[in-house]
C-alpha positions as a Markdown table, in Angstrom:
| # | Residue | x | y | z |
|---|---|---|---|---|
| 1 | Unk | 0.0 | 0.0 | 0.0 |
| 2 | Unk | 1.2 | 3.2 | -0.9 |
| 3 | Unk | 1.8 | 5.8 | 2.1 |
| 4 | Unk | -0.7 | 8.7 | 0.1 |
| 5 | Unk | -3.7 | 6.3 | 0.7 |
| 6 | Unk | -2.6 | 5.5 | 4.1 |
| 7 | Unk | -2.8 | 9.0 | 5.0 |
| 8 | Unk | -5.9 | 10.0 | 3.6 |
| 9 | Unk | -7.9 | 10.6 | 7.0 |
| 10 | Unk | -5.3 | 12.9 | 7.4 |
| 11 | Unk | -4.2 | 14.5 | 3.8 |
| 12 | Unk | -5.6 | 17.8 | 4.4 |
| 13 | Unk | -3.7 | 18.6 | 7.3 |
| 14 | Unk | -0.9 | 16.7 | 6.3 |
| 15 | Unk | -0.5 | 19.1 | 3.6 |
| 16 | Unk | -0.9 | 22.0 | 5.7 |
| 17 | Unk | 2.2 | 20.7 | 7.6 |
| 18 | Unk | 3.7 | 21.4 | 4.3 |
| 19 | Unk | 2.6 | 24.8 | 4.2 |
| 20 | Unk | 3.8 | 25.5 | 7.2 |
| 21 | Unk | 7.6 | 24.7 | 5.7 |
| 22 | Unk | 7.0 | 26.8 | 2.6 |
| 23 | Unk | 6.2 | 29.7 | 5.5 |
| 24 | Unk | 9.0 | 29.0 | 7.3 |
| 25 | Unk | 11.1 | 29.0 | 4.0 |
| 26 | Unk | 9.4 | 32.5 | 3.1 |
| 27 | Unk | 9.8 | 34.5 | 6.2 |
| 28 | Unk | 13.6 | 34.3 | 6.1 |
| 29 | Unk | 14.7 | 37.6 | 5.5 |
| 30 | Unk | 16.9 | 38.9 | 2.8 |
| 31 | Unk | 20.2 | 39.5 | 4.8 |
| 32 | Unk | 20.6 | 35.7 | 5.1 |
| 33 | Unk | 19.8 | 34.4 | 1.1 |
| 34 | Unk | 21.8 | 31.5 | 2.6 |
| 35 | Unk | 19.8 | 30.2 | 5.4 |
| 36 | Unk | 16.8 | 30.4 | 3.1 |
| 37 | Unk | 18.2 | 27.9 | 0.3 |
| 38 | Unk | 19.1 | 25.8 | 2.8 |
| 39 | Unk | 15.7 | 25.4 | 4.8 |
| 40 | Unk | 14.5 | 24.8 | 1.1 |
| 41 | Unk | 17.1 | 22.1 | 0.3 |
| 42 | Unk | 16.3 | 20.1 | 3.8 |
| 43 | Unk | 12.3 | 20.8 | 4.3 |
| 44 | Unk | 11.5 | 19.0 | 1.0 |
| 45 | Unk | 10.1 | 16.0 | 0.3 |
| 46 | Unk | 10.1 | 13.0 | 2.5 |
| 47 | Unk | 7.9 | 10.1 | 4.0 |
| 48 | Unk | 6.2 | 13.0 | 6.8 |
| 49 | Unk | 5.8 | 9.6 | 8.9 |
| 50 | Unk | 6.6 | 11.3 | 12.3 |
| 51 | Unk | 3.8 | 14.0 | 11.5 |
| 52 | Unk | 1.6 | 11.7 | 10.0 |
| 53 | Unk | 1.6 | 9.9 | 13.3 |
| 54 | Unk | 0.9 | 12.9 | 15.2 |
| 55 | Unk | -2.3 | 13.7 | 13.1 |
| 56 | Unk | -3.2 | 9.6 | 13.5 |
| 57 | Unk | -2.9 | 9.3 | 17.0 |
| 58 | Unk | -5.3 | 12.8 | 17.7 |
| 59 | Unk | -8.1 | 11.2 | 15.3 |
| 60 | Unk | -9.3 | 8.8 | 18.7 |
| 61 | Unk | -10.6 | 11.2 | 20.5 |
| 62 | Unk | -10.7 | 15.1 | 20.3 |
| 63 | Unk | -9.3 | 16.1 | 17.0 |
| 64 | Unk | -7.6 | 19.7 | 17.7 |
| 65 | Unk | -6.2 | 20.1 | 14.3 |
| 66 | Unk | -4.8 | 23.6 | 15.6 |
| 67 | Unk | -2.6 | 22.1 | 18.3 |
| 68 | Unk | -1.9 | 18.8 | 16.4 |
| 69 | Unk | -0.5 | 20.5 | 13.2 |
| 70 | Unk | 1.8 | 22.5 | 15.6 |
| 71 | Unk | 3.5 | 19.6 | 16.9 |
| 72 | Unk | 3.1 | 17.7 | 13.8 |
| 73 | Unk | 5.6 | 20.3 | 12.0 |
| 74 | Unk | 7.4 | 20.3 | 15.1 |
| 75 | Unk | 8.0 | 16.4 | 15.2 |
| 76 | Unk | 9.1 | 16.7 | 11.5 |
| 77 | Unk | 11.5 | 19.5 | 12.1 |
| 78 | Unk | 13.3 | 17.9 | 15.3 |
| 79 | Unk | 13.5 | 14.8 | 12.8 |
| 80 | Unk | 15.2 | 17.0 | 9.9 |
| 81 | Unk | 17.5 | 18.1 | 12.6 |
| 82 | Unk | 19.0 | 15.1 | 13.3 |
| 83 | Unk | 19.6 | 14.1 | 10.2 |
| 84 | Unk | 21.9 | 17.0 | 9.4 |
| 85 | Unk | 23.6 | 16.4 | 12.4 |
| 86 | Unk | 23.9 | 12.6 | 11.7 |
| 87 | Unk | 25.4 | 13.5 | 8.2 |
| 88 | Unk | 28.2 | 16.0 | 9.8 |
| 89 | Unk | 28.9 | 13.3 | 12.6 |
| 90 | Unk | 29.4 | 10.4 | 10.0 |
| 91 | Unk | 30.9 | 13.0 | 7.2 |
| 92 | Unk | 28.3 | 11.8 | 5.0 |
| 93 | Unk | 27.9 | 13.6 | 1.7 |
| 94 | Unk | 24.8 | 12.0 | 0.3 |
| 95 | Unk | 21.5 | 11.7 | 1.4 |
| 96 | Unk | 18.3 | 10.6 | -0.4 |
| 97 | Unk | 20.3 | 10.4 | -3.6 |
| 98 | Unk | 20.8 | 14.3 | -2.7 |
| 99 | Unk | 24.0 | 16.2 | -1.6 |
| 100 | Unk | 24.1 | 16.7 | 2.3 |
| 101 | Unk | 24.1 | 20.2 | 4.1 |
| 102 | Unk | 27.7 | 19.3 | 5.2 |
| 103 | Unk | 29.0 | 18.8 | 1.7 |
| 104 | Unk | 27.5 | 21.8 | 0.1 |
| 105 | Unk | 28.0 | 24.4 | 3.0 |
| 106 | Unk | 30.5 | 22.9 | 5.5 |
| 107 | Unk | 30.2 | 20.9 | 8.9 |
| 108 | Unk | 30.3 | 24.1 | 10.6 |
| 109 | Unk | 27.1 | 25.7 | 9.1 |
| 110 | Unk | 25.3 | 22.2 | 8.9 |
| 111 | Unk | 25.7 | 22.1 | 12.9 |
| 112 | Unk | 24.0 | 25.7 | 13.3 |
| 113 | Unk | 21.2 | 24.5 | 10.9 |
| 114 | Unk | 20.5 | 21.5 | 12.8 |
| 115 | Unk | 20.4 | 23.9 | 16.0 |
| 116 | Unk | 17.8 | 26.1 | 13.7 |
| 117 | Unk | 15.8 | 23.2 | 13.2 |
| 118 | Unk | 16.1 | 22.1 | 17.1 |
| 119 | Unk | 15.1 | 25.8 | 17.8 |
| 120 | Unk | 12.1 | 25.9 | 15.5 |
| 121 | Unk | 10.8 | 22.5 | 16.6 |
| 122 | Unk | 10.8 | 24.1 | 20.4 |
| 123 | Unk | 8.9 | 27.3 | 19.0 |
| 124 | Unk | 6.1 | 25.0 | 17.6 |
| 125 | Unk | 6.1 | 22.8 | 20.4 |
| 126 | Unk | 5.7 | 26.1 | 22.9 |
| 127 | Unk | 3.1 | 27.4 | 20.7 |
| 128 | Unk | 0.4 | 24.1 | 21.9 |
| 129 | Unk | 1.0 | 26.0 | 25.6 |
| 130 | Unk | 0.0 | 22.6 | 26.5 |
| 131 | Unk | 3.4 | 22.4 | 29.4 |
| 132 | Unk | 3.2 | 18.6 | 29.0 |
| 133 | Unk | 4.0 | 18.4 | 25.0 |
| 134 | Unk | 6.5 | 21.2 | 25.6 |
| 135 | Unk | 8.8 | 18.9 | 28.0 |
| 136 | Unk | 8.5 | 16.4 | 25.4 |
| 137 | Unk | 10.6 | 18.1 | 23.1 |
| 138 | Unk | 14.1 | 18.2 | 25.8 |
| 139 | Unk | 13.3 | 15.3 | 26.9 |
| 140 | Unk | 13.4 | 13.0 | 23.3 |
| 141 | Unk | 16.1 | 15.4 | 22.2 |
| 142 | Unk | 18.6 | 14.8 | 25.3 |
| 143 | Unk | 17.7 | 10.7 | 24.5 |
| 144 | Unk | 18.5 | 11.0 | 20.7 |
| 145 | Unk | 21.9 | 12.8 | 21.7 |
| 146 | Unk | 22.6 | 10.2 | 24.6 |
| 147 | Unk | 21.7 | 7.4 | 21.9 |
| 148 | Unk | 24.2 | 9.1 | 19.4 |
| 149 | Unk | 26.8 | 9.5 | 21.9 |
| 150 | Unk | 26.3 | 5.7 | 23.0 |
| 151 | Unk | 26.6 | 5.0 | 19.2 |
| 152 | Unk | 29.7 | 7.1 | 18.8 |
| 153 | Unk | 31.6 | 5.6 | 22.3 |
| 154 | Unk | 31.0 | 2.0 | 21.1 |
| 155 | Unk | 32.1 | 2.3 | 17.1 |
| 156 | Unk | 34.0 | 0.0 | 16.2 |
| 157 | Unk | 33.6 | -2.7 | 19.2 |
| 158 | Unk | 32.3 | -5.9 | 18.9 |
| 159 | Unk | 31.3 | -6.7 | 22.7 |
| 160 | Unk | 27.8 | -5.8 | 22.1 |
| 161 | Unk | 24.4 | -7.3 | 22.5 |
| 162 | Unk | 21.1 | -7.6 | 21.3 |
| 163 | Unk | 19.8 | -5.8 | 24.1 |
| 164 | Unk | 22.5 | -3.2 | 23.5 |
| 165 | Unk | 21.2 | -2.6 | 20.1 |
| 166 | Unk | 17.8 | -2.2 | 21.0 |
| 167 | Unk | 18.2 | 0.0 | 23.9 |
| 168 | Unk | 20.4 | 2.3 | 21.4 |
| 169 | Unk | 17.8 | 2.6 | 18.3 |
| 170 | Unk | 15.1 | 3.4 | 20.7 |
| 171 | Unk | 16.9 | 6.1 | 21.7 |
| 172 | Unk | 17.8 | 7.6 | 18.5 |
| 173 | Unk | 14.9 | 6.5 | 16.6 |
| 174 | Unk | 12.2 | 4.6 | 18.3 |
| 175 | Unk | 11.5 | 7.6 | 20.8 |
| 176 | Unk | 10.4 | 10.5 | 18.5 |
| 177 | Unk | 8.2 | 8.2 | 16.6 |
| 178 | Unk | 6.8 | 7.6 | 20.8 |
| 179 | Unk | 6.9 | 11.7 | 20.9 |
| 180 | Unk | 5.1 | 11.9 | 17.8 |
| 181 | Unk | 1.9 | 9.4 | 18.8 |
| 182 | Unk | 2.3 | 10.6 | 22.6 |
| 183 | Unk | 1.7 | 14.1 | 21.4 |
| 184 | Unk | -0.9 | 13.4 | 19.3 |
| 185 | Unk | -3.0 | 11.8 | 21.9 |
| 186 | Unk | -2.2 | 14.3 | 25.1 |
| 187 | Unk | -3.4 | 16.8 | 22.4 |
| 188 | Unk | -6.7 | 15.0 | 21.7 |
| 189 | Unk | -7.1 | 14.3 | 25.5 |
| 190 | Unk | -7.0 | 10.7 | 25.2 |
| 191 | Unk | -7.5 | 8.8 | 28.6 |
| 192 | Unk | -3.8 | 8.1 | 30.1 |
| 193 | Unk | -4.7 | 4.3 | 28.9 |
| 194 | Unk | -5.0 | 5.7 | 25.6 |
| 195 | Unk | -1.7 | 7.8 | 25.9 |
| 196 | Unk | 0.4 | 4.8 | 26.7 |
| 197 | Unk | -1.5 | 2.5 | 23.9 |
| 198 | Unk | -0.6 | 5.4 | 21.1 |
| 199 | Unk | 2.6 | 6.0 | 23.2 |
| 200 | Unk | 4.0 | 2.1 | 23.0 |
| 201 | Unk | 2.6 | 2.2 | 19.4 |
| 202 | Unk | 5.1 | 4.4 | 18.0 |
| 203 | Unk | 8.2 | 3.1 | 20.2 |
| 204 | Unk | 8.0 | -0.4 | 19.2 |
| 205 | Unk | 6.8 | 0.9 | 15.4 |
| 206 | Unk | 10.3 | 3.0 | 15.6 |
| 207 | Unk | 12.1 | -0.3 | 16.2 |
| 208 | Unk | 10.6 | -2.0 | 13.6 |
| 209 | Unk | 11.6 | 0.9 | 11.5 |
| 210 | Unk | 15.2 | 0.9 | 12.2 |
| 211 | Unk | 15.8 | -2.2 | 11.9 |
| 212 | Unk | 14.5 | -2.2 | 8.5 |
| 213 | Unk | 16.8 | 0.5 | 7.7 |
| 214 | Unk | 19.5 | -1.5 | 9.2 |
| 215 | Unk | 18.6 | -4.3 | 6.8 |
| 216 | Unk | 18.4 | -2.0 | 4.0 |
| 217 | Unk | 22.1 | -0.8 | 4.7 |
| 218 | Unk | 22.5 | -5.1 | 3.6 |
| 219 | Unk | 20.4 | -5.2 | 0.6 |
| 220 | Unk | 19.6 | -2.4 | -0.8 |
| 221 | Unk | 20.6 | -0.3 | -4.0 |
| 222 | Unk | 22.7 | 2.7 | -3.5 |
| 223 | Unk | 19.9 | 4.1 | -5.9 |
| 224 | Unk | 16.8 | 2.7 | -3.8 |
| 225 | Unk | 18.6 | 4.4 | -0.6 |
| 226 | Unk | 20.5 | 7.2 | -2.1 |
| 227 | Unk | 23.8 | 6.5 | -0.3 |
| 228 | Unk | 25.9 | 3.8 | -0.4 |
| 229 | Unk | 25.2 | 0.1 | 0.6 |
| 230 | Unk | 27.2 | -0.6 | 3.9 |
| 231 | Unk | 27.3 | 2.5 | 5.0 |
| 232 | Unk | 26.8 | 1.6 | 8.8 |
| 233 | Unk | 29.1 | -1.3 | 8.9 |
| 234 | Unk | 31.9 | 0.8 | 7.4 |
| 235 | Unk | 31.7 | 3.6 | 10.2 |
| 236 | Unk | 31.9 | 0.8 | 12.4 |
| 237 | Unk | 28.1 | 0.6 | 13.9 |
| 238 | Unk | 26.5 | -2.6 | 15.0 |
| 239 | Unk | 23.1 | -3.4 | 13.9 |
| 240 | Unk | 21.0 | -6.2 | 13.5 |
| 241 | Unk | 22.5 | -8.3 | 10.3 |
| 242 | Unk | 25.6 | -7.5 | 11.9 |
| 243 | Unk | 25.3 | -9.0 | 15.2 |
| 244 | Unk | 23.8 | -12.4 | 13.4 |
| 245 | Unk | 26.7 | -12.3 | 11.4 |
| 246 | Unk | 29.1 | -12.5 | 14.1 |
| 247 | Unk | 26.7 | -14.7 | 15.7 |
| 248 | Unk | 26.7 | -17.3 | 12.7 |
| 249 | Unk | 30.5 | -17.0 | 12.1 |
| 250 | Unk | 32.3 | -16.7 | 14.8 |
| 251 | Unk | 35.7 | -17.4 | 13.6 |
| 252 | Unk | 36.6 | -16.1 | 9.8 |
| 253 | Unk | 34.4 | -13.4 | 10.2 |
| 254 | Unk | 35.0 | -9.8 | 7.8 |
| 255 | Unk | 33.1 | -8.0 | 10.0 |
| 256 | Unk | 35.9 | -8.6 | 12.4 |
| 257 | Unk | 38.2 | -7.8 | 9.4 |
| 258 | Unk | 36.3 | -4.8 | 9.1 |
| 259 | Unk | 36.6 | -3.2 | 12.7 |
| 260 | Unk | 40.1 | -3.7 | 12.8 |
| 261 | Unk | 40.4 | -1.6 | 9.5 |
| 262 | Unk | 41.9 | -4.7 | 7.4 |
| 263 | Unk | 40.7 | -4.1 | 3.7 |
| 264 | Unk | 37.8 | -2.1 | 4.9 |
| 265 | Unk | 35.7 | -2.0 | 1.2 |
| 266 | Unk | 36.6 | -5.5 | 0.3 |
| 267 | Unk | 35.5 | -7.0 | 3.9 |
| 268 | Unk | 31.8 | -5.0 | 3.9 |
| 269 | Unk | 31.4 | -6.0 | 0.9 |
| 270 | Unk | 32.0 | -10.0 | 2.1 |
| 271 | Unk | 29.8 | -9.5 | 4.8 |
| 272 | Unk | 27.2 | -8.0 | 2.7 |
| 273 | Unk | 27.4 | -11.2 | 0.8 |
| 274 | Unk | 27.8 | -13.9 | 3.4 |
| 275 | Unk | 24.6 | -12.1 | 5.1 |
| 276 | Unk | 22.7 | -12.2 | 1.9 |
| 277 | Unk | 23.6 | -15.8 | 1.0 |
| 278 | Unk | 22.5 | -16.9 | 4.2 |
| 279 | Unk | 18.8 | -16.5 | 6.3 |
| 280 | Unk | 20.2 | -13.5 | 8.5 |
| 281 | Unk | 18.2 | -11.1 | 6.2 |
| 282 | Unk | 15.2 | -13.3 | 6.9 |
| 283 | Unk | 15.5 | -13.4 | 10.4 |
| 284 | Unk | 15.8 | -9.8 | 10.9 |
| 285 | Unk | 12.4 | -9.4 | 8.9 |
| 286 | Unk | 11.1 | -11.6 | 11.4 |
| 287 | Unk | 11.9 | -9.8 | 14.3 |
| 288 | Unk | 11.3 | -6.2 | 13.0 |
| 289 | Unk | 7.9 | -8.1 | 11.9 |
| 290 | Unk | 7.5 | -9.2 | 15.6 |
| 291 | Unk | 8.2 | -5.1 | 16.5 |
| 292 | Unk | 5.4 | -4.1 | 13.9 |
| 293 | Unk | 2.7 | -6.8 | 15.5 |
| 294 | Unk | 3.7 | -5.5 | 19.4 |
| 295 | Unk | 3.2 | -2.0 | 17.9 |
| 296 | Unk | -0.5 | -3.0 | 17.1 |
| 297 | Unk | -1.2 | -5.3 | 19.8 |
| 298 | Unk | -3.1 | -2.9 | 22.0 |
| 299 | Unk | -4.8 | -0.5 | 19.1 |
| 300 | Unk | -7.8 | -2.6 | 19.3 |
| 301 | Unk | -8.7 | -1.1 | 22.6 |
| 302 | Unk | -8.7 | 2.2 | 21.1 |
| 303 | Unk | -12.0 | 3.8 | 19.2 |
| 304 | Unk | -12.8 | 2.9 | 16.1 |
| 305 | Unk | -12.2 | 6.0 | 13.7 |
| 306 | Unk | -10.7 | 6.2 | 10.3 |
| 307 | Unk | -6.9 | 6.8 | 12.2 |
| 308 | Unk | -7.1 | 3.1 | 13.2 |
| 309 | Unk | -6.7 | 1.6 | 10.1 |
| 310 | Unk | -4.2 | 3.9 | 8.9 |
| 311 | Unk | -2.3 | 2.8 | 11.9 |
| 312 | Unk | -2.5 | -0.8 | 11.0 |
| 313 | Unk | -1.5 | -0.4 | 7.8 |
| 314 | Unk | 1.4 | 2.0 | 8.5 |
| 315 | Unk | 3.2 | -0.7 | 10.3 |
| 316 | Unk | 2.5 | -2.9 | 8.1 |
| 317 | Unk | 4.2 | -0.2 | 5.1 |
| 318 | Unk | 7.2 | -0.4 | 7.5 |
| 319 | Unk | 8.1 | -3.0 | 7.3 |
| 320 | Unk | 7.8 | -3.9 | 3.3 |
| 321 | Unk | 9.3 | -0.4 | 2.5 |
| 322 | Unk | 12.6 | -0.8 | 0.1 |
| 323 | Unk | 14.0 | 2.8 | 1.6 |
């Protein structure tokens, strides 16, 4: 299913999200041209899941569109955010088949746009005066940076766990998709039941998520994701088909080869190969699958209204996506 029918409870004010970009792009003044082409190079396009799920989880009960599409182009904005910073910290220069902000304007101003972006998302956030959304915002922000510093302090080490990788993609991805849905239903003044349903919803949907990405990064095209294949491995990161991979082959392993910087290209490419040739790929589906069924476990206890659906099928998209 494609995602433009799975938002269509929502498609109006989905769109007004997007209008609230094309503002933001607009009311930068003339003394900074600069800051203005690079809003427009970062706010476009996109999958819009985490405002999508913002709008989704207010549908239940009391639809405040006002409120929700504040936080919805807040959620989106803390997302874009990260990603610049993510591209400085692993000196990426492609994104989405695009040029990163990095490449095209230096680390230095990519770091201050990210800030921009954090800066907005607060503004938008303040705006609901709802004081419960607003500490949202700090606290998903300080997780994602703990989560990237975890990341950064354990590159290139091997002694890591399942466990480990869990705990460290909630942080830096499962969580906003929780702030998105948690939003979404304080906003709509959902019972606290509710709240944690919609709130559990998007954390173990964010997992899911990730670890599709992480498979992805395995067997994708450098076309299909716009950067290349491997990318995680080489900068040292454990994820999912890695860990099975040392798992599986414990001894002759280029994964190994790989962390200790032996042939580096050659080696990610082997263990790209031995993971396709084998059923690690497989049995990561399986357990971002299991992710995507806990996500909707509870939904049924929710009202029925047209957001339901959409949520079922959105982690079902997740999880068949191919980028």
């Amino acid at each position: 299913m494609r995602l433009s029918a799975i938002y269509q409870p929502i498609q109006e004010d989905l769109a007004k999200v997007e209008e609230q970009f094309t503002l933001l792009i607009k009311s930068q003044d003339d003394t900074l041209p600069e800051l203005r082409q690079m809003l427009r190079h970062v706010l476009g396009g996109g999958k819009r899941i985490r405002p999508a799920l913002t709008l989704l989880a207010g549908k239940f009960y009391d639809y405040n569109s006002v409120s929700l599409l504040l936080v919805a182009t807040a959620s989106e904005l803390l997302h874009i955010g990260t990603l610049v910073h993510d591209d400085v910290i692993d000196k990426a220069s492609v994104r989405h088949g695009r040029a990163t902000v990095n490449r095209l304007w230096g680390e230095d101003k990519a770091i201050l746009l990210g800030d921009y972006l954090f800066a907005k998302a607060a503004g938008f956030g303040a705006a609901t005066g709802n004081l419960r959304v607003i500490n949202l915002f700090p606290q998903t922000l300080q997780t994602i940076c703990r989560g990237e510093l975890k990341q950064g302090f354990t590159a290139f080490k091997l002694e890591q766990s399942f466990d480990d990788y869990i705990e460290r993609i909630t942080s830096k991805t499962a969580l906003l998709f929780a702030m998105a849905t948690e939003s979404g239903a304080i906003l709509s003044q959902a019972p606290e039941e509710a709240v944690q349903t919609l709130k559990d919803y998007g954390c173990n949907m964010g997992i899911a998520f990730q670890i599709v990405d992480d498979i992805l990064d395995f067997i994708g095209t450098e076309k299909e994701l716009g950067k290349p294949i491997g990318s995680d491995l080489a900068q040292g990161t454990i994820t999912l088909p890695t860990l099975m991979l040392l798992e599986r082959y414990p001894e002759d392993n280029p994964v190994k080869k790989v962390f200790n910087n032996e042939d580096k290209q050659k080696n990610v490419e082997l263990a790209i190969e031995q993971a396709r040739n084998s059923s690690i790929i497989d049995e990561c589906y399986q357990v971002a699958v299991d992710y995507s069924t806990k996500a909707c476990q509870n939904l049924a206890q929710l009202p029925d209204c047209p957001g339901h659906q959409a949520l079922l099928d959105l982690a079902r998209y997740v999880v068949r996506r191919k980028r």
